[in-house]
Phi, psi and omega in degrees: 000132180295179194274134174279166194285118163291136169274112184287106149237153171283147192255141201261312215277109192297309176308303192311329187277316158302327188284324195294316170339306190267002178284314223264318166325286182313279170353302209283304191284343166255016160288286187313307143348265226299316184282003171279344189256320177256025147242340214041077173258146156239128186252151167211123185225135201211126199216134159243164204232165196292347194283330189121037188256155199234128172253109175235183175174133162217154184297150178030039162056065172241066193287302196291296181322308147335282192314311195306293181291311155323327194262350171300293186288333175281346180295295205294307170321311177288321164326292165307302168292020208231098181259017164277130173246009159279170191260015184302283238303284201268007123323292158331326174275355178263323171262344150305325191287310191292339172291281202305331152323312200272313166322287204327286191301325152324294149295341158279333197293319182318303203289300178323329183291327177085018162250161182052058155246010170287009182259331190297123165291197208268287202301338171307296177291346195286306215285335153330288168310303161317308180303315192298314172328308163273347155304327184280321169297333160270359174277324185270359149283335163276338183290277165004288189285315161317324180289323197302313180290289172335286190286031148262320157294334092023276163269034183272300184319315180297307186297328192275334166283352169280322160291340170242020176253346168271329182297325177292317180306310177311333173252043138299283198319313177306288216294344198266309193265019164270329190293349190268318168305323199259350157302285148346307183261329159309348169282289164312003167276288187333294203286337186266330176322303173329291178294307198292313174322314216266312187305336181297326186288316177282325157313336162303312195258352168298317172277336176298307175285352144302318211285328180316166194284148182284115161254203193282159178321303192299312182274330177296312187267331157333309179299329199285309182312279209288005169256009164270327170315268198290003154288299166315330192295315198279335202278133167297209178266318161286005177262313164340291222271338182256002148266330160344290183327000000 
């Protein structure tokens, strides 16, 4: 005799109702599986058990994309079927739409986070893990090049104050050797002011001792003698000695 036809009821009995749960779960989800694979359907599927644990499966681990797309069509679909042309309907539908969005990123912000995983499966988890792997290559590629820009701008900075720091020395150095010039030559204005001064003087008192007045021989050439006397006195020695010559 073949097997009878089961009568679908709730199974009263709490173990029998758990063990048939998790057999006809596995089932459900390799049902779903075979058929994503041998029609290449996307499928997405989602069972909660009474306590509240969430059991899912979607293709290649795409659940928002699947959800995404279903509420897209079921929008456009209510739509069409929909003949309240007010607009409360589709407000309502909208914000239905945008609440289950808002799960969805909520429960991944989680699983990123590293809670609630315990409802996810092995393939689930991988994929998890692959994904935080490449959240991680890119921050830290990015991070490298933001350090890469920082020190390169840096040493863009350095260089252009190195550069003006030579510049600022070269006219130090200019302006120390004009002020030495201009030393230089006013010391040599100074010694010729000098010498001309000094050449001045005895032709002064030579001439101061003609212009006197006429007296006796005797006292007119004493006198002459002793204001040649101090003109000589001022003179140096070698200009002495070339008039003598």
């Amino acid at each position: 005799m073949g097997r009878g036809r089961v009568q679908l009821r709730r199974i009263e009995n709490k173990i029998n109702r758990q063990v048939t749960f998790s057999k006809r779960r596995s089932g459900l989800l390799k049902k779903a599986h075979e058929i994503s694979v041998l029609c290449d359907a996307e499928v997405a599927l989602i069972v909660f058990s009474t306590k509240g644990k969430l059991f899912e499966y979607s293709t290649n681990s795409c659940m928002e994309g699947i959800l995404e797309r279903y509420e897209r069509y079921s929008y456009a679909e209510r739509q069409l079927l929909s003949n309240d042309p007010e607009p409360n309907g589709s407000w309502s539908l909208e914000h239905a739409k945008l609440k289950a969005r808002m799960d969805v990123l909520q429960r991944n912000q989680k699983h990123f986070l590293g809670e609630e995983l315990d409802s996810l499966t092995l393939k689930e988890l991988q994929n998890l893990e692959q994904q935080l792997d490449s959240a991680l290559k890119h921050t830290r590629s990015r991070k490298n090049q933001v350090m890469y820009e920082s020190i390169s701008e840096l040493q863009k900075k350095d260089k252009a104050l190195q550069e003006q720091n030579n510049l600022l020395t070269k006219q130090m150095k200019e302006k120390e050797k004009e002020l030495a010039e201009q030393t230089q030559l006013g010391q040599q204005n100074h010694n010729l002011e000098v010498s001309s001064i000094l050449l001045a003087q005895p032709n002064q008192s030579l001439n101061v001792g003609v212009s006197c007045s006429p007296r006796s021989d005797g006292l007119a050439e004493d006198e002459a003698t002793q204001h040649q006397n101090r003109g000589n006195a001022l003179l140096p020695s070698w200009m002495l000695n070339n008039l003598n010559a």
